[in-house]
C-alpha positions as CSV (number, residue, x, y, z in Angstrom):
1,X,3.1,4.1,23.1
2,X,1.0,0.9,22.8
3,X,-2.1,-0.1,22.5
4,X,-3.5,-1.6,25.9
5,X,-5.2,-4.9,24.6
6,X,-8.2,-4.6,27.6
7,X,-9.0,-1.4,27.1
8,X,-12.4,-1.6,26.0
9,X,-12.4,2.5,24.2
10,X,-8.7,1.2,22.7
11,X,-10.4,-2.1,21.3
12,X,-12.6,0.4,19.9
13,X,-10.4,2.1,18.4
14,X,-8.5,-0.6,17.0
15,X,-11.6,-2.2,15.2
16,X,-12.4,1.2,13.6
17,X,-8.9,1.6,12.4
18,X,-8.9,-2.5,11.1
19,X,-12.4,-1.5,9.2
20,X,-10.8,1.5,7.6
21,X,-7.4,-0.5,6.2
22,X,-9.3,-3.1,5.2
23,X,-11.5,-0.6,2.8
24,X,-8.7,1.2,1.9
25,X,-7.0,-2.0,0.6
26,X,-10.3,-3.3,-0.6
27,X,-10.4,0.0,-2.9
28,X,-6.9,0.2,-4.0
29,X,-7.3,-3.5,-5.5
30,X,-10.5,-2.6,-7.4
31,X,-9.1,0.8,-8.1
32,X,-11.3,3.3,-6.8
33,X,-8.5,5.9,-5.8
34,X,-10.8,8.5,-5.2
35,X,-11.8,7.0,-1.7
36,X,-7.7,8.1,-0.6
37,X,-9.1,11.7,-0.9
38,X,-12.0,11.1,1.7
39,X,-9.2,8.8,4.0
40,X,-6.2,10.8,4.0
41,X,-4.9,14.1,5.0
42,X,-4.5,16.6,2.6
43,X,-0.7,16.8,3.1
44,X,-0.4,13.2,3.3
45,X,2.9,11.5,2.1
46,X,3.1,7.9,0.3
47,X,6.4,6.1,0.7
48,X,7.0,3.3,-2.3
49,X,9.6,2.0,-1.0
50,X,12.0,0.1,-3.5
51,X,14.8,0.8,-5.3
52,X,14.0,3.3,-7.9
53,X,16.4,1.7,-10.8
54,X,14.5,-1.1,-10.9
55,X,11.0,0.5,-10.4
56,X,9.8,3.9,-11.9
57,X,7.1,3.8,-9.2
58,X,9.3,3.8,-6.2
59,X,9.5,7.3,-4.1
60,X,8.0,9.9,-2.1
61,X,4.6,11.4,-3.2
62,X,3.6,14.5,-1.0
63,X,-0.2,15.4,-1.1
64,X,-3.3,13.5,-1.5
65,X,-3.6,14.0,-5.4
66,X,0.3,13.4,-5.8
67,X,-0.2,10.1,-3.9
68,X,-3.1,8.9,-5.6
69,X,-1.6,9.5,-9.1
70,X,1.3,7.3,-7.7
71,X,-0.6,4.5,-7.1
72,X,-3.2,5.1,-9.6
73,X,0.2,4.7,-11.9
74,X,0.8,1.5,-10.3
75,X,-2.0,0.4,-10.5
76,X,-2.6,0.8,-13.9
77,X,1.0,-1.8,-14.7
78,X,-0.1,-4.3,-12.4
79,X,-3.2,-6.5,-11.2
80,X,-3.2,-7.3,-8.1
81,X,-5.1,-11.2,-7.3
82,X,-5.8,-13.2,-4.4
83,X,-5.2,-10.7,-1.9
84,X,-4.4,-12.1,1.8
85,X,-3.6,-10.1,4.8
86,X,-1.3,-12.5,6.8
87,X,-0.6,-10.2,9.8
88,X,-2.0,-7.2,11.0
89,X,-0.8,-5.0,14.2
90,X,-2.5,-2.0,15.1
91,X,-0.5,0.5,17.9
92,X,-1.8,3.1,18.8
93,X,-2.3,5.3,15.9
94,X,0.0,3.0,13.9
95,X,-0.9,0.2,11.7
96,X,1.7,-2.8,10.3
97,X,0.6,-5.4,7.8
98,X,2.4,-8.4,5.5
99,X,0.3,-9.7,2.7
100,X,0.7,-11.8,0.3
101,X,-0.7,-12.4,-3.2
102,X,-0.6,-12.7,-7.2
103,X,0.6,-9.6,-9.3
104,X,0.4,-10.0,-12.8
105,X,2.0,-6.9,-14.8
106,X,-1.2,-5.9,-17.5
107,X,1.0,-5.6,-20.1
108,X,3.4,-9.1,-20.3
109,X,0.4,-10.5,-18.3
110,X,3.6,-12.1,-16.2
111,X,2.6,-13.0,-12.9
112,X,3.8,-14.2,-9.8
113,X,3.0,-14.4,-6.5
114,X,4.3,-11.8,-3.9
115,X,4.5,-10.7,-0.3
116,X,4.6,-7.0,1.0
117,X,4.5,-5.1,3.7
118,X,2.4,-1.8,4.9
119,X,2.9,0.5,7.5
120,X,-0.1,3.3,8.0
121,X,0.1,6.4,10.3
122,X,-2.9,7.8,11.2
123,X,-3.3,11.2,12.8
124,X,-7.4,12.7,13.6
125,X,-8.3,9.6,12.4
126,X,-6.8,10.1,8.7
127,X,-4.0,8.4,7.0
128,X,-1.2,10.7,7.3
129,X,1.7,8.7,5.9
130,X,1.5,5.4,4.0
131,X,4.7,3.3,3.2
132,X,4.5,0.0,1.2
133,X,7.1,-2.5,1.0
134,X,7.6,-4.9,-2.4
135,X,10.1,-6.5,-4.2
136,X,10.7,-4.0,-6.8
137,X,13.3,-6.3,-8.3
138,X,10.2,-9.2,-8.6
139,X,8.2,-6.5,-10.5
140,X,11.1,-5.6,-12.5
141,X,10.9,-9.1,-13.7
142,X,7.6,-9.2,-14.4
143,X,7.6,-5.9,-16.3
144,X,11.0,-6.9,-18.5
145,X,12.0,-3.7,-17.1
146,X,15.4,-5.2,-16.6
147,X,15.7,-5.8,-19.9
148,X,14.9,-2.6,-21.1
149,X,17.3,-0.9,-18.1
150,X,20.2,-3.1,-19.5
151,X,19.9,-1.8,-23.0
């Protein structure tokens, strides 16, 4: 069910659920993963969604310290810059978001810019599941994983 916009306890609830994505994001960019833990359920699952020929990142990580190695991992091949959250909808205990942005891989220092998406379920008020959408193909490039998966 949706969120009813005049609500004043569901505008409530919405701004508390905006304040947490938005230091959730802020964390994952300056990666300090060890906020997911205090965020997220124990058995929370992380969706990188791609396809996972073209990126050794993309899957299903079950579990709080399974998902922050996965995007600790991530993390650690590219930078993400100039961070923009382009649209946000919060429903219920559902959150949707596109971005856009720079990734530069650390180690071609190739960069480009990018646009994702994020959907975040929340369940007693904790991240439950967490899918991200990226061009895994784009990061490929920027990785020269393609060249090395040709070879």
């Amino acid at each position: 069910m949706g969120t009813v916009l005049g609500d004043p306890a569901n505008n409530e609830k919405r701004a508390e659920l905006l304040a947490l994505v938005i230091k959730l994001s802020e964390a994952r960019i300056r990666g300090q993963f060890e906020i997911l833990e205090s965020v997220a359920t124990e058995d929370v699952v992380v969706r990188l969604v791609g396809n996972r020929a073209l990126s050794p990142f993309a899957g299903v990580f079950r579990g709080v310290k399974a998902a922050r190695a996965a995007l600790e991992n991530l993390s650690i091949e590219f930078e993400y810059r100039d961070m923009k959250l382009d649209h946000l909808m919060i429903d219920g205990d559902q959150v949707g978001m596109r971005w856009t942005g720079i990734l530069r891989n650390r180690g071609t220092s190739a960069q480009a810019q990018f646009e994702g998406f994020v959907h975040i379920i929340f369940r007693d008020d904790l991240i439950c599941e967490y899918a991200a959408f990226i061009d895994t193909a784009g990061m490929a490039y920027l990785a020269d994983w393609h060249q090395k998966l040709a070879s």
